[in-house]
C-alpha positions as YAML, in Angstrom:
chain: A
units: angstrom
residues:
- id: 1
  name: UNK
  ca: [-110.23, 46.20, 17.20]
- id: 2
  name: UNK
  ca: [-110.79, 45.96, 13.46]
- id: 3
  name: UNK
  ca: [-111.48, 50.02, 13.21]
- id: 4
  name: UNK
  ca: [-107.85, 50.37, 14.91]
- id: 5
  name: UNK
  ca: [-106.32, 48.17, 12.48]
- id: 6
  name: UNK
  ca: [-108.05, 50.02, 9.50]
- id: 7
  name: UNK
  ca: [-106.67, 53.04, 10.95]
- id: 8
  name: UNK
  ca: [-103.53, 51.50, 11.77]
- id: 9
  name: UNK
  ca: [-103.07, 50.74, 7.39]
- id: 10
  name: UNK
  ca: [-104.37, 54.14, 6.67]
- id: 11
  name: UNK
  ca: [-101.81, 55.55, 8.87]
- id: 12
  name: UNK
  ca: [-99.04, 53.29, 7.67]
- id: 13
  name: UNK
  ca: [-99.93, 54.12, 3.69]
- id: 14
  name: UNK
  ca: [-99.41, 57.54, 4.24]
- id: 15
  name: UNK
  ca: [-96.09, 57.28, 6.29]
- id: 16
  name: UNK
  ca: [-94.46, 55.21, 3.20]
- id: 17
  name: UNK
  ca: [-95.69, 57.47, 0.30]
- id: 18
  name: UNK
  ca: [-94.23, 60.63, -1.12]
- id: 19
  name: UNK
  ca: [-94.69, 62.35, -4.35]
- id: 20
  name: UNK
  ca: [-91.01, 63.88, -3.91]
- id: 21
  name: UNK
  ca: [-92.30, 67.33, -5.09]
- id: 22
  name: UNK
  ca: [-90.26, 70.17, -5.38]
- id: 23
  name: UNK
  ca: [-91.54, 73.74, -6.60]
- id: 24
  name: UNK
  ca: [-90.31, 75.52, -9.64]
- id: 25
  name: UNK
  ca: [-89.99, 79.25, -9.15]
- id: 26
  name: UNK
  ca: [-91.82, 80.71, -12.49]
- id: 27
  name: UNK
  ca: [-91.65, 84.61, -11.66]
- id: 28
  name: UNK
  ca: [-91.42, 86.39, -8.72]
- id: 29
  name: UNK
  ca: [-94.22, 84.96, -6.18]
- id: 30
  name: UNK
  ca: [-95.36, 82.24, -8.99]
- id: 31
  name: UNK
  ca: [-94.19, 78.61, -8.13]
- id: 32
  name: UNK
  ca: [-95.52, 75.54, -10.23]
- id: 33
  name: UNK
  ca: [-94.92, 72.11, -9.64]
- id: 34
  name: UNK
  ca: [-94.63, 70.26, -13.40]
- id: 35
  name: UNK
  ca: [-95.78, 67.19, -13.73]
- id: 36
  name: UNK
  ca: [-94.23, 64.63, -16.37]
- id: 37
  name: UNK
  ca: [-95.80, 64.41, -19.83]
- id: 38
  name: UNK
  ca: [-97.10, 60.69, -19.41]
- id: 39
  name: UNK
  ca: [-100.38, 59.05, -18.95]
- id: 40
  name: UNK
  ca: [-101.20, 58.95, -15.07]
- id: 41
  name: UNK
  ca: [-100.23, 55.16, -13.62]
- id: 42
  name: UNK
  ca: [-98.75, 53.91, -10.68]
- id: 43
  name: UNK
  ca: [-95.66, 55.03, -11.31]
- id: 44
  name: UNK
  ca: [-96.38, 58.70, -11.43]
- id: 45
  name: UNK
  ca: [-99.09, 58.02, -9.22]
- id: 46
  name: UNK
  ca: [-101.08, 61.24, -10.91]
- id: 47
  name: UNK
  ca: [-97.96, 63.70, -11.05]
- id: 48
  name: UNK
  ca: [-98.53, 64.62, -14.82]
- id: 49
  name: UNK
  ca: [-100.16, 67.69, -14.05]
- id: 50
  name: UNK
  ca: [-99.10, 71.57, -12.96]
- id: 51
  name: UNK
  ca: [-99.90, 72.87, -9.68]
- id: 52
  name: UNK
  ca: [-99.33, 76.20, -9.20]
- id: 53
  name: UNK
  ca: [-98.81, 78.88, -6.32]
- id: 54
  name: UNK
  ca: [-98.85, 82.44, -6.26]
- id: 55
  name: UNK
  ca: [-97.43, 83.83, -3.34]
- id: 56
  name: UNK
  ca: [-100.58, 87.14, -2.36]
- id: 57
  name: UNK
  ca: [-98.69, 88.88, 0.31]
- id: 58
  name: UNK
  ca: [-100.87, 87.36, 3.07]
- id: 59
  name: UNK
  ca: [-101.77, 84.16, 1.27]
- id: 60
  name: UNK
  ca: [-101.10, 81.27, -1.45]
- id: 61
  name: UNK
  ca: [-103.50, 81.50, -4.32]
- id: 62
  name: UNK
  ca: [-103.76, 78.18, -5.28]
- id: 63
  name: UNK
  ca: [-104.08, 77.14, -9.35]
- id: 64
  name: UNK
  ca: [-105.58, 73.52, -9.59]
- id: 65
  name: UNK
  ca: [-105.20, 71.63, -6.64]
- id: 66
  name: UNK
  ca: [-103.56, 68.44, -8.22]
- id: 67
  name: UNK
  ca: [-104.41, 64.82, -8.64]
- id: 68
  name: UNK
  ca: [-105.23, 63.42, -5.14]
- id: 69
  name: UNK
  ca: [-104.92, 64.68, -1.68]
- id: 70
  name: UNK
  ca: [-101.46, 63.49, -0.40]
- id: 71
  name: UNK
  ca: [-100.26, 65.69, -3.77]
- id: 72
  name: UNK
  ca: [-101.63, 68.46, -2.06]
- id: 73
  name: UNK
  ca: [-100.71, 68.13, 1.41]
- id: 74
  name: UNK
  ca: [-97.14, 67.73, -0.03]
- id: 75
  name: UNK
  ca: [-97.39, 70.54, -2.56]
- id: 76
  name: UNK
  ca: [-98.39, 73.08, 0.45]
- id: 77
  name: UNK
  ca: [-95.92, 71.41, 2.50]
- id: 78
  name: UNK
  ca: [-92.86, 72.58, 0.33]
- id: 79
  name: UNK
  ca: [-94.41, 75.62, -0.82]
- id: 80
  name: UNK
  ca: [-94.52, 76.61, 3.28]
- id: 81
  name: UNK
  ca: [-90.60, 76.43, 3.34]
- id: 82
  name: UNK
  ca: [-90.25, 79.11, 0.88]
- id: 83
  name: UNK
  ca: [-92.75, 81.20, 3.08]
- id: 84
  name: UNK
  ca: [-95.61, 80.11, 5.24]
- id: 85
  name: UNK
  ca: [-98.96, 81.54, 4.33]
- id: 86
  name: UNK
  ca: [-101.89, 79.97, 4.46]
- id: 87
  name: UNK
  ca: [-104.44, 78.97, 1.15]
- id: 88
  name: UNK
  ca: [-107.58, 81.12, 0.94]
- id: 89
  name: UNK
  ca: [-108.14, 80.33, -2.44]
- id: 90
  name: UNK
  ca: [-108.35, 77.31, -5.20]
- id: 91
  name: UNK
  ca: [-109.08, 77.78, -8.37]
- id: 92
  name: UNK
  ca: [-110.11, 74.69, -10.22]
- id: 93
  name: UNK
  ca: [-109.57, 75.27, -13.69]
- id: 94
  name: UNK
  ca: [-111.67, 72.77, -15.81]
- id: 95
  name: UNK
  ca: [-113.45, 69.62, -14.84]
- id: 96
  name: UNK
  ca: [-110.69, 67.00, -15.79]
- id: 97
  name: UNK
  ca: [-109.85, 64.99, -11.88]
- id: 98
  name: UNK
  ca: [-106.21, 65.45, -12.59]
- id: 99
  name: UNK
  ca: [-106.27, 69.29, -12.07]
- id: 100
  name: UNK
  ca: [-109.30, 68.85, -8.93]
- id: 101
  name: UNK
  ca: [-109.02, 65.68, -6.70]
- id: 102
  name: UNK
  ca: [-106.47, 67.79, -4.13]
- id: 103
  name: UNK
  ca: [-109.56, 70.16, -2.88]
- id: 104
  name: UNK
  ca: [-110.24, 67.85, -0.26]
- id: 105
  name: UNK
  ca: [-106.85, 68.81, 1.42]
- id: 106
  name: UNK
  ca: [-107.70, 72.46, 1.56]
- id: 107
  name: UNK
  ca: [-111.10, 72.21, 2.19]
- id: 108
  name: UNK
  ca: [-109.73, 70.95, 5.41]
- id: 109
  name: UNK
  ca: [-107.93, 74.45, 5.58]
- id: 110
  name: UNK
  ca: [-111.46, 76.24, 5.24]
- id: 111
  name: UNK
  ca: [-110.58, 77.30, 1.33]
- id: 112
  name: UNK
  ca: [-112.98, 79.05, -0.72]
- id: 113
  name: UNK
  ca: [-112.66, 76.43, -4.08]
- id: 114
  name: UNK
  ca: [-114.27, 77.79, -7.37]
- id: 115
  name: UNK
  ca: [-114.66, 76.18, -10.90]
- id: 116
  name: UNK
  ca: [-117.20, 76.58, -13.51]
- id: 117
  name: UNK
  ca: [-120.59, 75.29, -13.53]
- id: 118
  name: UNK
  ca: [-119.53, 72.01, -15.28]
- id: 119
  name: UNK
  ca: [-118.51, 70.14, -12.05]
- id: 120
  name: UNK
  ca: [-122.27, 70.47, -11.40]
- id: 121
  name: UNK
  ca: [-122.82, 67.29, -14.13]
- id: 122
  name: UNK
  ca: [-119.95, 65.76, -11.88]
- id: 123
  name: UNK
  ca: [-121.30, 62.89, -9.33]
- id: 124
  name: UNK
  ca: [-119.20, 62.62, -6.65]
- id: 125
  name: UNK
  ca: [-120.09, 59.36, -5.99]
- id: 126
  name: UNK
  ca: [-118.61, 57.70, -9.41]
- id: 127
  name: UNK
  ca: [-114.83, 56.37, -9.22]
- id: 128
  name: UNK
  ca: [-112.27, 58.64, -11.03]
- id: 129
  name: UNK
  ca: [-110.21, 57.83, -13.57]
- id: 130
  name: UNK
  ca: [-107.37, 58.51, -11.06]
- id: 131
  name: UNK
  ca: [-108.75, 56.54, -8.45]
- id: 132
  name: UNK
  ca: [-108.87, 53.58, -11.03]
- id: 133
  name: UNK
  ca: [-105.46, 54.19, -12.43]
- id: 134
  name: UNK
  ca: [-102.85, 54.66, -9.65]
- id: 135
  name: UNK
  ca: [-101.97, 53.20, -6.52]
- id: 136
  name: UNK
  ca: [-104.31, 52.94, -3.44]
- id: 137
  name: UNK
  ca: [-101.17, 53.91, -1.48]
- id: 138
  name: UNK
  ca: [-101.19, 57.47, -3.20]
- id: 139
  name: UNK
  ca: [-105.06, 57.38, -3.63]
- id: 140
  name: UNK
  ca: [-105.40, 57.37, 0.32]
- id: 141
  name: UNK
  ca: [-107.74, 60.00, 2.13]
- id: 142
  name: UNK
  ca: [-108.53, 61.34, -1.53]
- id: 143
  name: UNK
  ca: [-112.42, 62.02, -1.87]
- id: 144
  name: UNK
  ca: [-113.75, 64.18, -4.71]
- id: 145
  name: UNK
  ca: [-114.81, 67.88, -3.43]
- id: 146
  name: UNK
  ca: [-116.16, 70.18, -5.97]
- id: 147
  name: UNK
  ca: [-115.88, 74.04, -6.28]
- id: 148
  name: UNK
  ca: [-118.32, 75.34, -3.24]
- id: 149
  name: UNK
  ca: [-118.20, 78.57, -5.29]
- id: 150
  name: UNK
  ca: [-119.38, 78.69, -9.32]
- id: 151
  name: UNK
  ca: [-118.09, 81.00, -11.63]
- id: 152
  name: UNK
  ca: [-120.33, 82.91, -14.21]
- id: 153
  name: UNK
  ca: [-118.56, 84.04, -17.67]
- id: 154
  name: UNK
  ca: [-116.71, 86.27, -15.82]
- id: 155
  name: UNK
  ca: [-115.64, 87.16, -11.96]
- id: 156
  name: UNK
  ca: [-113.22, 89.57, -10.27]
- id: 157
  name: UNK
  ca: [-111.73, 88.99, -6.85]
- id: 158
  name: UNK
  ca: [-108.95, 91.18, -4.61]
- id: 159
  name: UNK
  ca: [-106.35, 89.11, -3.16]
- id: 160
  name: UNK
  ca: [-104.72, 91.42, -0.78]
- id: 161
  name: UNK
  ca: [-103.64, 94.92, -3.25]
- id: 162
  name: UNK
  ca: [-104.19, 92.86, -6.35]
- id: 163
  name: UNK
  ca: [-107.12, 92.14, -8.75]
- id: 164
  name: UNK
  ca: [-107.41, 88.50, -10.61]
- id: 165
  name: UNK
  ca: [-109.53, 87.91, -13.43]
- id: 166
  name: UNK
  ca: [-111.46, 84.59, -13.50]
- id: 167
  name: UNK
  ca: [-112.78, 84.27, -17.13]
- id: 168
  name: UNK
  ca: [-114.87, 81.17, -18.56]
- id: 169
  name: UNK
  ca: [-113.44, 80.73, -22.44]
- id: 170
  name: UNK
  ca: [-116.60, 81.26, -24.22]
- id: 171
  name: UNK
  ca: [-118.35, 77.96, -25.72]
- id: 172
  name: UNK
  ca: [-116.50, 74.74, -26.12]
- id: 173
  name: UNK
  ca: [-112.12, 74.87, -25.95]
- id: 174
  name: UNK
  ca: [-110.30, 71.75, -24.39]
- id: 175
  name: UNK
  ca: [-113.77, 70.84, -22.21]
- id: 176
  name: UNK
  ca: [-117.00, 72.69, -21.84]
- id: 177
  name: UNK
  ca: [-115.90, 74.88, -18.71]
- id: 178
  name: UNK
  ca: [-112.57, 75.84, -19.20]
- id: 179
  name: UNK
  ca: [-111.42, 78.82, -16.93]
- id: 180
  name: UNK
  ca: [-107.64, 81.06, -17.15]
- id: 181
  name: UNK
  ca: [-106.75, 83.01, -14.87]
- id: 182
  name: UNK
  ca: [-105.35, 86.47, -15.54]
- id: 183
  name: UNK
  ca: [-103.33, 88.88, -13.24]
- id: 184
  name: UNK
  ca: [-102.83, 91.59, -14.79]
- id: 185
  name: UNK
  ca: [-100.31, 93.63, -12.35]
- id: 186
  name: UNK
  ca: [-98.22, 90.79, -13.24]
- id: 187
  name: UNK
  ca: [-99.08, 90.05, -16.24]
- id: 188
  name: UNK
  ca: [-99.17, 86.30, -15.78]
- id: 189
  name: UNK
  ca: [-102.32, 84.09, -17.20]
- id: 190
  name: UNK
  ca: [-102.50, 80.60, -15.79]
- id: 191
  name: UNK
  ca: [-104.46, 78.34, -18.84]
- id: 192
  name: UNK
  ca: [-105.04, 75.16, -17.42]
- id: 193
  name: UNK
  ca: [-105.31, 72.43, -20.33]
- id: 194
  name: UNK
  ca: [-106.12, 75.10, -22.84]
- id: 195
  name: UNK
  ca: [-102.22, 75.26, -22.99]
- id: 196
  name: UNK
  ca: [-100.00, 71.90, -23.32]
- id: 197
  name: UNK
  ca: [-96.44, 71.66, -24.04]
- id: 198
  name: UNK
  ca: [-94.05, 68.42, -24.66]
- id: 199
  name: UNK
  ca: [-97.07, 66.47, -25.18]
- id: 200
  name: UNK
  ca: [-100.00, 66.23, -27.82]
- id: 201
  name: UNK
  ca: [-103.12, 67.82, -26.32]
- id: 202
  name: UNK
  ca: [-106.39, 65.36, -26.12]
- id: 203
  name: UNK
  ca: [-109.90, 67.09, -27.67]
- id: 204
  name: UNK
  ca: [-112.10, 64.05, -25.97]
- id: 205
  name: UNK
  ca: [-114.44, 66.75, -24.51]
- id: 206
  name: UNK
  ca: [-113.88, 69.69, -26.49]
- id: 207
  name: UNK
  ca: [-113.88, 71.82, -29.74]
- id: 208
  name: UNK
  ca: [-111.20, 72.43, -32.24]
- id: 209
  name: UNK
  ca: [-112.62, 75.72, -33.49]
- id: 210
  name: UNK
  ca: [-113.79, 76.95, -29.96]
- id: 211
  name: UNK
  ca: [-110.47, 75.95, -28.51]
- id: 212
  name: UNK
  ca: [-108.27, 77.70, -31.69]
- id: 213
  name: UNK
  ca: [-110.22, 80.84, -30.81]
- id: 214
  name: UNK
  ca: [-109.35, 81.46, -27.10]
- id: 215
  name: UNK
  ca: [-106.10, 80.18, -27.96]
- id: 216
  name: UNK
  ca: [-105.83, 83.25, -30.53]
- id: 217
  name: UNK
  ca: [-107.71, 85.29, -27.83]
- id: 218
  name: UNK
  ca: [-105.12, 84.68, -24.76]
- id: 219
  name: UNK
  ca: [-102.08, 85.51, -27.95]
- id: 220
  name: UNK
  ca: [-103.48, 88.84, -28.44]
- id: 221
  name: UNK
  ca: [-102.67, 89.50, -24.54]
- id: 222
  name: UNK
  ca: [-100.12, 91.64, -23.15]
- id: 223
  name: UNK
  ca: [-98.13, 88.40, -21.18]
- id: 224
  name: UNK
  ca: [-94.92, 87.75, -19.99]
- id: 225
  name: UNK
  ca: [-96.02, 84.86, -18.01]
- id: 226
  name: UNK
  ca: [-98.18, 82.01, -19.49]
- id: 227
  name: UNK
  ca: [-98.50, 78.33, -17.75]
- id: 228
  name: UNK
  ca: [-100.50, 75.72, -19.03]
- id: 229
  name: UNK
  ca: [-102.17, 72.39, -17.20]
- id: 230
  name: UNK
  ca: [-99.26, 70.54, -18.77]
- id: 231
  name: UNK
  ca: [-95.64, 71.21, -19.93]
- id: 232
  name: UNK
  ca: [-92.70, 73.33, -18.29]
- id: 233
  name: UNK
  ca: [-92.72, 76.19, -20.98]
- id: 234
  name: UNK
  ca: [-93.91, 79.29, -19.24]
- id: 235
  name: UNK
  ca: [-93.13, 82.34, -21.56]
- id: 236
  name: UNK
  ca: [-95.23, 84.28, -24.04]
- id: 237
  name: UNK
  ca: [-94.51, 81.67, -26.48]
- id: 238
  name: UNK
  ca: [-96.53, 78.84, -24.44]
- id: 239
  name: UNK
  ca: [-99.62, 78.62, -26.37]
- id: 240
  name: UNK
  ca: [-97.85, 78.01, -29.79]
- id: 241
  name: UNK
  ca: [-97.20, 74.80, -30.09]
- id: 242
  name: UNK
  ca: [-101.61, 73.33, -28.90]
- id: 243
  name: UNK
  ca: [-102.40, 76.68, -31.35]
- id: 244
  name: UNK
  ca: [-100.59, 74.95, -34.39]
- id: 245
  name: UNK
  ca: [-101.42, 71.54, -33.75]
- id: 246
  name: UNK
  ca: [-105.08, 72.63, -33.89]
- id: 247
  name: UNK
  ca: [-104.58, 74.72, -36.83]
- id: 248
  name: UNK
  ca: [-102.85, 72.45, -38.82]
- id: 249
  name: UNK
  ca: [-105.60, 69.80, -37.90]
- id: 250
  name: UNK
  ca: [-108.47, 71.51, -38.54]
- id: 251
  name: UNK
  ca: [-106.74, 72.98, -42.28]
- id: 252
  name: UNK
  ca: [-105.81, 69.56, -42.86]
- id: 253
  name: UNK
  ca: [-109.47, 68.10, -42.03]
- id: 254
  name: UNK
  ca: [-111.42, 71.24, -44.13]
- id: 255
  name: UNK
  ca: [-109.31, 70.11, -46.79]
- id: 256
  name: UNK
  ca: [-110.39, 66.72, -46.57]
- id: 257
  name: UNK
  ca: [-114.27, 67.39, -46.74]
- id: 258
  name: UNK
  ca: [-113.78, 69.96, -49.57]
- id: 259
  name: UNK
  ca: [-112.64, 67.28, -51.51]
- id: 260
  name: UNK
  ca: [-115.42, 64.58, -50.43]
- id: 261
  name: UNK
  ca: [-113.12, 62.45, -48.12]
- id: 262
  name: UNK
  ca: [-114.38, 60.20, -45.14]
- id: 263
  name: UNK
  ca: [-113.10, 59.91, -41.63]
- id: 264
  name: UNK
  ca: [-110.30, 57.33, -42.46]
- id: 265
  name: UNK
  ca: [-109.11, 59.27, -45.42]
- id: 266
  name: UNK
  ca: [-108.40, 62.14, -42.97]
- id: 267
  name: UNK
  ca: [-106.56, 59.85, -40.80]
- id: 268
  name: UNK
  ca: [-104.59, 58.13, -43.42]
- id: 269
  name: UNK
  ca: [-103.24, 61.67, -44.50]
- id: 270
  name: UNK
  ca: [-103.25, 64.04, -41.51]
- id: 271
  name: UNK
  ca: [-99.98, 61.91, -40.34]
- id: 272
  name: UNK
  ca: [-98.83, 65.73, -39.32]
- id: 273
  name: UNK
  ca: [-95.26, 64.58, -39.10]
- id: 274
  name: UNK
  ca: [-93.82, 67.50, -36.58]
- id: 275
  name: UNK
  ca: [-95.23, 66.66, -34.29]
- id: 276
  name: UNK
  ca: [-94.90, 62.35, -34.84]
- id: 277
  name: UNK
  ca: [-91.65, 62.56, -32.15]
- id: 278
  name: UNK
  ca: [-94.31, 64.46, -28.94]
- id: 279
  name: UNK
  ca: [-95.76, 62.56, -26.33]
- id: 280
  name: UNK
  ca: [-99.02, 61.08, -26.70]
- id: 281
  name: UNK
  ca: [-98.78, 61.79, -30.57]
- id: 282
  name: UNK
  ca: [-99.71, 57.54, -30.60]
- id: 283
  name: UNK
  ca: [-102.26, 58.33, -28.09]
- id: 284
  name: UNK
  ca: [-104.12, 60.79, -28.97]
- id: 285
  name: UNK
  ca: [-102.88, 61.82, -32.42]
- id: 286
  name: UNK
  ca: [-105.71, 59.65, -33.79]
- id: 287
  name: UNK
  ca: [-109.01, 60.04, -31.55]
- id: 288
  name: UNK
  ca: [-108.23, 63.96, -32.15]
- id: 289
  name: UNK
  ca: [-109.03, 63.57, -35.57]
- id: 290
  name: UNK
  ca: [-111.49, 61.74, -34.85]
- id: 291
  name: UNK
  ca: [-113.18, 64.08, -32.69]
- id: 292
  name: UNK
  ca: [-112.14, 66.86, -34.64]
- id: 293
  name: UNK
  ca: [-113.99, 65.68, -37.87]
- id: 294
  name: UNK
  ca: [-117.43, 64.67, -36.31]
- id: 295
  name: UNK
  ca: [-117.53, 68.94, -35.17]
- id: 296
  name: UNK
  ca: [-115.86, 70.36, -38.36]
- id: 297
  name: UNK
  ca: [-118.31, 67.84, -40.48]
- id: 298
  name: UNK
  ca: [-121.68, 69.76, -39.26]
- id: 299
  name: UNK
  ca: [-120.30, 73.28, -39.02]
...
């Protein structure tokens, strides 16, 4: 009797919630879902992240999965009504849960999910930062599932007529296993977190000078299409406004130990003012120096 009244919550938590997504055509076949530039809470319940479709001919390629399962179920949901294919494929780029915890919805579909070798360091067992930040309600049936298939430096796969490119960005970027995805027919390249717009980008568990260099790297590409893990800008232009942040910073910061400074005299006068009015500039504006002078101060 108390198993059917479990059940009966379960059942009753996912009735009530809905993320109230709605896809974004991109290009012809590409569909994102953007989330809002904002810290994940329960309010957004997690939807501060792109999810992105790309419609093969006889399946969705999937481009991160989202932040929990019930994001996914409804992300494939409304992605059926513009045509109903099933998912093959989900490509998890980088190791941060936002972009990840929706593989258990498609591993119910029988997807093949790859990602880098970083989510091997990744215990499924320890609570996510999403699980510990939004509702329970939206949490539900969410269960971290990690890439059943690893990707190397480089791999090549054939989705129906088409070829997509899997690269690893070499060393350290915006984590230590970040992966884009290139199609070149289209010429589209999907950059998870190494690309942000409307927001300040976070270098917790990256590099500034690994991350400046496959940003400089994915420039020198014949694109029209670009989409990052976060922001709505999808054009050729994408990767310019994480590409001068880091820049600046890391000028700013060289500048600083040429001179003899300390830590707090490069965050006294890195203020970087352009960029004072972007979300998460009070966040993160700070611990990214931070970060950034503890690698530039041994290289």
């Amino acid at each position: 009797m108390k198993l059917l009244g479990l059940w009966l919550a379960v059942a009753s938590l996912l009735l009530a919630f809905e993320y109230g997504l709605k896809p974004q055509k991109v290009d012809e076949g590409i569909y994102c879902y953007f989330g809002k530039p904002e810290v994940m809470n329960k309010e957004n319940n997690g939807n501060m992240v792109n999810s992105c479709f790309v419609d093969m001919g006889k399946e969705w390629l999937v481009i991160d999965s989202g932040p929990t399962y019930l994001y996914a179920k409804e992300a494939y949901a409304q992605i059926s009504r513009i045509k109903a294919l099933p998912v093959k494929h989900v490509i998890n780029t980088h190791v941060h849960d936002d972009h990840w915890l929706g593989n258990a919805y498609y591993k119910e579909l029988g997807a093949t999910i790859l990602g880098s070798a970083a989510f091997e360091e990744i215990s499924p067992d320890e609570a996510t930062r999403m699980q510990n930040r939004i509702s329970a309600q939206a949490y539900a049936l969410t269960t971290p599932v990690l890439p059943n298939e690893y990707v190397v430096m480089q791999k090549k796969i054939s989705l129906g007529d088409e070829a997509i490119v899997l690269k690893l960005a070499a060393g350290s970027a915006h984590t230590g296993g970040d992966l884009f995805v290139y199609l070149p027919s289209r010429k589209a390249l999907f950059a998870g977190d190494l690309v942000f717009n409307d927001r300040i980008p976070s270098l917790r568990d990256g590099d500034i000078s690994g991350w400046i260099s496959i940003l400089e790297d994915i420039k020198s590409m014949d694109l029209n299409v670009i989409v990052g893990g976060h922001g709505v800008r999808t054009d050729k232009q994408a990767p310019d406004f994480t590409l001068a942040y880091l820049k600046e910073m890391k000028k700013g910061i060289k500048e600083v130990l040429a001179r003899g400074g300390d830590l707090s005299d490069a965050v006294r006068s890195l203020r970087m003012s352009a960029y004072e009015s972007s979300k998460f500039y009070d966040e993160a504006h700070s611990a990214n120096i931070n970060a950034a002078f503890q690698m530039l101060e041994w290289e």
